[in-house]
N, C-alpha and C positions, 0 to 999 in steps of 0.2 A: 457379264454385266453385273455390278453390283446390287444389291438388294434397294432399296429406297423405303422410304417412309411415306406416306400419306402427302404428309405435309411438302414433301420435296415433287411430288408428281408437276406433271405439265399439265393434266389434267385432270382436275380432281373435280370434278362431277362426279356423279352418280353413275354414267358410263364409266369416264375414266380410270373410276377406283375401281370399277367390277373388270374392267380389262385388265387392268396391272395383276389384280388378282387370279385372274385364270391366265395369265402370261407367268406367274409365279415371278412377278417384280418390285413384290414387295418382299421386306425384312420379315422372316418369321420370327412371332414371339414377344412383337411388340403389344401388351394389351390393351392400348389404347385405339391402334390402329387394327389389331383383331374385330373391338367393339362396332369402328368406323365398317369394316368388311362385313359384321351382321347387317349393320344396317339399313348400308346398301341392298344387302338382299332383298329388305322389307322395302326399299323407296323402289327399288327394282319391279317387283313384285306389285307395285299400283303402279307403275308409268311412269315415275318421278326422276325420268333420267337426264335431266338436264340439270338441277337442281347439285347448288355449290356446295363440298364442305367445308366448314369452319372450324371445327373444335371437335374433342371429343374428352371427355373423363372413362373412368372406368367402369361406366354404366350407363353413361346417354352420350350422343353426339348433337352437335348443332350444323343447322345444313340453313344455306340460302335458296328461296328459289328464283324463278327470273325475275318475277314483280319485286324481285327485292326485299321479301317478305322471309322472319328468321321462325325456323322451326325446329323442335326438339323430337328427336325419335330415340325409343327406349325398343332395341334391339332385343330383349329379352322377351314382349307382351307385344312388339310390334304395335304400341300403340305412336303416336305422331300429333306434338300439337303444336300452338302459335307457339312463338316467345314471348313471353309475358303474359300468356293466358291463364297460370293456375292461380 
């Protein structure tokens, strides 16, 4: 099976992403979806596994969650807020 990106999954929750990753189906090396793969850890890691992802740069990701509500998680301090809140 080839590698995939983030963006290509079927499932790109916060489950989703965490399974492709330890299924080892994602692309290594890509640093944006490396970033996305912190993340998840930290949305992991509060419960946050439903919650969609959107985006990611090379130092935060944007994630939906069900209320349809956009949040920013900075994988490196594990901190996590609205969008548009700073």
């Amino acid at each position: 099976m080839p590698a995939k990106r983030i963006d290509d999954l079927a499932n790109p929750t916060v489950q989703g992403v965490w399974e492709a990753h330890l299924e080892g189906e994602l692309a290594p090396g890509d640093i944006k979806d490396d970033v996305a793969v912190r993340a998840v850890e930290v949305l992991a890691d509060k419960g946050y596994w439903t919650w969609m992802f959107q985006a990611a740069t090379e130092d935060l990701t944007s994630w939906q969650d069900p209320q349809e509500d956009y949040w920013i998680v900075d994988p490196k301090n594990g901190c996590i807020w609205e969008w548009g809140a700073i």
